[in-house]
Structure formats: C-alpha cells, structure tokens
C-alpha positions as CSV (number, residue, x, y, z in Angstrom):
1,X,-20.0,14.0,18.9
2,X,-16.5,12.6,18.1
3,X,-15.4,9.3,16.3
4,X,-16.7,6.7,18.7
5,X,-20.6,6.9,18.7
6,X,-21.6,4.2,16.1
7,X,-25.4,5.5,15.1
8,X,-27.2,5.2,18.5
9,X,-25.4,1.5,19.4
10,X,-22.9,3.4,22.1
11,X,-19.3,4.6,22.1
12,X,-16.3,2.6,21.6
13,X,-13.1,4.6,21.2
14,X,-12.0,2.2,18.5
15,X,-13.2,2.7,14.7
16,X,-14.0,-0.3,12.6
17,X,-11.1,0.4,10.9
18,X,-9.0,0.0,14.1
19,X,-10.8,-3.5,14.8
20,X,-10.2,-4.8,10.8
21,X,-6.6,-4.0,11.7
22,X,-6.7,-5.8,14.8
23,X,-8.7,-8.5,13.5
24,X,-6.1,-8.9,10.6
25,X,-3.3,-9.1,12.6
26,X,-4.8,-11.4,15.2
27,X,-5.9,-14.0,12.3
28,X,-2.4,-14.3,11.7
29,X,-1.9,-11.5,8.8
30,X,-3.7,-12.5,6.5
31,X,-7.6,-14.0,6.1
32,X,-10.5,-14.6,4.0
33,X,-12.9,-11.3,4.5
34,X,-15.4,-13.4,6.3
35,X,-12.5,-14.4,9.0
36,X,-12.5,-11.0,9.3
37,X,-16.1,-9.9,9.3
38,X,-16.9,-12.3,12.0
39,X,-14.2,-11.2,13.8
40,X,-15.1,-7.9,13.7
41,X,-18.8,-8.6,14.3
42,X,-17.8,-10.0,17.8
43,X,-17.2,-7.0,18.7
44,X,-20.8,-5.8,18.6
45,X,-21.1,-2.3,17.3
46,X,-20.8,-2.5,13.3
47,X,-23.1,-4.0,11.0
48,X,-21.4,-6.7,8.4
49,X,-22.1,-3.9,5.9
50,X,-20.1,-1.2,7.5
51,X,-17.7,-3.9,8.0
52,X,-17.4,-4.9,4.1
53,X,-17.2,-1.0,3.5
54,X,-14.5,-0.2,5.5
55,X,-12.5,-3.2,4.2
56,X,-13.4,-2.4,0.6
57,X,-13.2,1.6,0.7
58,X,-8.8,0.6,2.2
59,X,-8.0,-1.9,-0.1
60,X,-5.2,-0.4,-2.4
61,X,-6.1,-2.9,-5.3
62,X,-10.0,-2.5,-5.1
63,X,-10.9,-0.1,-7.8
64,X,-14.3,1.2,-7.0
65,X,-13.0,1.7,-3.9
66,X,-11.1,4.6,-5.5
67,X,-14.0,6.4,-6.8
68,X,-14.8,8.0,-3.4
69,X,-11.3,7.3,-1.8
70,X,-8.7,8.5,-3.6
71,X,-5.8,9.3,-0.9
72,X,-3.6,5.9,-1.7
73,X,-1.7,6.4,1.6
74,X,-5.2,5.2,3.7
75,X,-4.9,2.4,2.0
76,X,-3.8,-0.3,4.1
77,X,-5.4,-3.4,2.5
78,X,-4.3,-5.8,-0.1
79,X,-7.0,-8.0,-1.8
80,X,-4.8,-11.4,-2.9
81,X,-5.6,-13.3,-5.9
82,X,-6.8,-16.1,-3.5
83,X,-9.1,-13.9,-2.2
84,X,-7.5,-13.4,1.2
85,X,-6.5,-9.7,2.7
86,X,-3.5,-8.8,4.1
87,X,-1.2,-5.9,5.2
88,X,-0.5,-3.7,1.8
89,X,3.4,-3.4,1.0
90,X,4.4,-1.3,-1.4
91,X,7.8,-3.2,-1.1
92,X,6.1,-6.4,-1.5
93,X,2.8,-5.8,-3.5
94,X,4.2,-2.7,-6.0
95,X,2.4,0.9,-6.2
96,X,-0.8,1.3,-7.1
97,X,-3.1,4.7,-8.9
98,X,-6.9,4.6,-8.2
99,X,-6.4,0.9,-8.0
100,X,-4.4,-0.7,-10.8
101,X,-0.8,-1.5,-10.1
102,X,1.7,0.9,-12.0
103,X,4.8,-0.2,-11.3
C-alpha cells in the first residue's frame, strides 16, 4: 500500500512530515517541539515517537540525525539554540555537512 496507511490506524493522504510542516507554520514559524508534537498528536494517527523521529531525522543541525539521513536537501528543520524549530535557511542559518555548519 502507498504512503498514507500509518500501521493499521487508517489512511490519511498526509505524512507526518506534511503535518510538522503544517503545524510549524500554523504555530507561527517557529515553536518549542512539544508545540509541535501536540499539534501534530491532534491529528490522531502518529505516535509522539514517530513524531519526534520525523522532526529529528529533518533537522539540518541534528547530527545523529545524519547517520541514517544523509541527503541535506530533506532537511527542512532548524533546531535554535533556544531550543525552538523553525523553517531551515541556508540564507539565514549557513550550510551545513552531516550536521555541523561549514560555512
């Protein structure tokens, strides 16, 4: 079966992905990963695990995440020194290489 069936909970055409994206944008562009887990969670079909996966496994400047990940143009997610995501920018946030920033 295709992208949408989320082990045996149904079929949403949206990934989790698509709804961290969502969720991001909705809080405003940038949030705390719980504002975004528990937006996300609303939704009904991912656990918070999955959640915190798929948040970790696209954050450019996560490292580990980079071990199993390493295509840097997936990467969509940008971990702040506050501890709050938002949108990555290479414009704004530099590039990064199995993530460390290089330039």
């Amino acid at each position: 079966m295709t992208g949408g069936y989320i082990m045996g909970r149904g079929y949403t055409p949206e990934t989790c992905l698509d709804e961290v994206k969502k969720a991001l944008m909705g809080l405003g562009g940038r949030a705390s990963a719980e504002e975004i887990v528990l937006t996300v969670r609303k939704k009904g079909h991912w656990s918070d695990e999955t959640i915190w996966q798929c948040m970790e496994s696209n954050t450019i400047n996560f490292p580990p995440a980079c071990r199993h990940n390493t295509d840097i143009d997936s990467k969509i997610l940008f971990l702040r020194e506050d501890g709050n995501y938002e949108f990555y920018a290479t414009k704004w946030h530099g590039r990064y290489e199995r993530g460390k920033r290089i330039v």
